[in-house]
N, C-alpha and C positions, 0 to 999 in steps of 0.2 A: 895529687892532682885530682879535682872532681868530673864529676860526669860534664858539669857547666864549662870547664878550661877544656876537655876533648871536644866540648861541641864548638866552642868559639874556637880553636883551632883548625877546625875542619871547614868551617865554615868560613872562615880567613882564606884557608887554603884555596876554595873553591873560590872564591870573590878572586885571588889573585891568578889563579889558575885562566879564570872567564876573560879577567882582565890583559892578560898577554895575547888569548885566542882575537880579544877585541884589535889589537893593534895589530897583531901580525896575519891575520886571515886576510886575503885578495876579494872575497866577497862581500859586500857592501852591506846585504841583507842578512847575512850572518853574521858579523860584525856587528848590528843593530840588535841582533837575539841572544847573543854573544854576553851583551852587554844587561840585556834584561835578566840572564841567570847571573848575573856578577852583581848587579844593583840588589838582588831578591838573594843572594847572600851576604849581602849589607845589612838589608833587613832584617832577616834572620841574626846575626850579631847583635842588633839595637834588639829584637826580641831575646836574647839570652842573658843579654847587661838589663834588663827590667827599664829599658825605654821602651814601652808598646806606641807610644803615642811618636815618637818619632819615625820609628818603624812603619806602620800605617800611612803617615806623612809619605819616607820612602815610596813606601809601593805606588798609593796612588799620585804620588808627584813626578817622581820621576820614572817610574817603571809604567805609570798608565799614561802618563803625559807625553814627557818629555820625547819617551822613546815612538810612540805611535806619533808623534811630532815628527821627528828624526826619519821615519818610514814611508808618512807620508811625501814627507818632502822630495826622497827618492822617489817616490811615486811621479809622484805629479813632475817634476821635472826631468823625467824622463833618463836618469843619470845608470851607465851601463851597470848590471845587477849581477851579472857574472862575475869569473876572473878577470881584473884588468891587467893588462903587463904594463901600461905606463906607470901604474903603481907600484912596479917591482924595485924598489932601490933596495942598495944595499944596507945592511940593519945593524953592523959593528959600530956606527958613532951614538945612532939612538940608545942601545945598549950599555954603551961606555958613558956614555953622558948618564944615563939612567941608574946606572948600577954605582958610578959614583956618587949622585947627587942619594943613593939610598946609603949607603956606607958611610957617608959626610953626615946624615942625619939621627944613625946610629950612634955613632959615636958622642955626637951631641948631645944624646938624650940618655947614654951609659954615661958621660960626664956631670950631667946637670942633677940624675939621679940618683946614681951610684948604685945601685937595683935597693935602695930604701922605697918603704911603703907610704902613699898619700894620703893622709886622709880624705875624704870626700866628701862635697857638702850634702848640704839634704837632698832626698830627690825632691825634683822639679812636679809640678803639677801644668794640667792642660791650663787653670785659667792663668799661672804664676806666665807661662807662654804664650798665651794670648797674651796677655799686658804687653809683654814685650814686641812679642808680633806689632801688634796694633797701633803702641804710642814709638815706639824708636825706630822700628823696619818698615814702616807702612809704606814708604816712599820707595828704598829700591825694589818693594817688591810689586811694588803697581808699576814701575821702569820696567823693572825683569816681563810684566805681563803683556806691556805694550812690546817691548822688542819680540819677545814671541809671535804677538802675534803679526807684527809688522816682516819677521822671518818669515811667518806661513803665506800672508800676500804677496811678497816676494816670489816665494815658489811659486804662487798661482801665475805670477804675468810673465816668469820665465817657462813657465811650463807651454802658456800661451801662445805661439808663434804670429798667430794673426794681431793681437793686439800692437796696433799702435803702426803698423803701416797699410800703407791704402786699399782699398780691395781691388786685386785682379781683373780681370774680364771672366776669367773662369769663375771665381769663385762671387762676382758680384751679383744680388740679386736684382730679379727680373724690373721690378722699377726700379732702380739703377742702373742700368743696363738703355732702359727708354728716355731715363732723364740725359743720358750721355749722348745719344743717336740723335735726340728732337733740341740739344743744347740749352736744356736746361728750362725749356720752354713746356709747357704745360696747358 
């Protein structure tokens, strides 16, 4: 075993370690950070297999994006940041569902392989991924861009409470308030 198999192991571990803190923590915003050391040892993985360029991808996609996306949203919509107990159910079906569908997948892949070695094609290059990016993906991923951002306006008009019903007497300003009194007359 080399120094490179201890570190991808370690770093597995940590990924999967962040990854259960991610589902089973009651806090929202740790749960969000949770997930940022678990993404940033994904990373770290694609950096030890000699994908830099994926890895980079990683961090600034999803660890700078996605998840300050995800942070905001609690933000702005004002969603409780504490412990919540509505969220407390109980965790023996997600487990059991979980831990078989990982067992069912093992087995799969000790049958298909049989622990025989792969060969592996060439490495990839950034423009061989451009191409691909650019002529095959370029549609869902301008989809993926609109839904994002169409999720982040979403949070803004639920964050909103005043948009989209009338204004008050309290909260209406002062010509409005005289266009109401003199009926509308001016």
């Amino acid at each position: 075993m080399t120094g490179a198999d201890v570190l991808l192991l370690a770093l597995g571990a940590v990924a999967v370690g962040a990854g259960v803190l991610v589902v089973t923590t009651k806090h929202l915003v740790r749960a969000g950070l949770y997930l940022v050391v678990c993404l940033g040892a994904l990373a770290g993985d694609f950096l030890v297999l000699s994908a830099e360029l994926v890895a980079w991808v990683q961090v600034l996609i999803y660890v700078g994006a996605v998840v300050v996306l995800l942070l905001f949203a609690v933000m702005l919509t004002r969603a409780p940041i504490g412990a919540s107990d509505d969220l407390d159910r109980p965790g023996w079906p997600a487990a059991l569902i979980g831990g078989g569908a990982g067992l069912g997948l093992t087995a799969l892949l000790v049958d298909a392989y049989r622990w025989s070695t792969v060969a592996l094609p060439d490495t990839g290059t950034a423009e061989r991924l451009g191409e691909q990016i650019f002529q095959s993906w370029v549609l869902p991923f301008e989809v993926l861009s609109v839904l994002l951002l169409s999720a982040l306006v979403g949070a803004i008009v639920l964050s909103r409470p005043d948009i989209g019903r009338p204004p008050s007497r309290a909260t209406a300003a002062p010509t409005e308030l005289a266009d109401a009194e003199l009926g509308g007359r001016r």
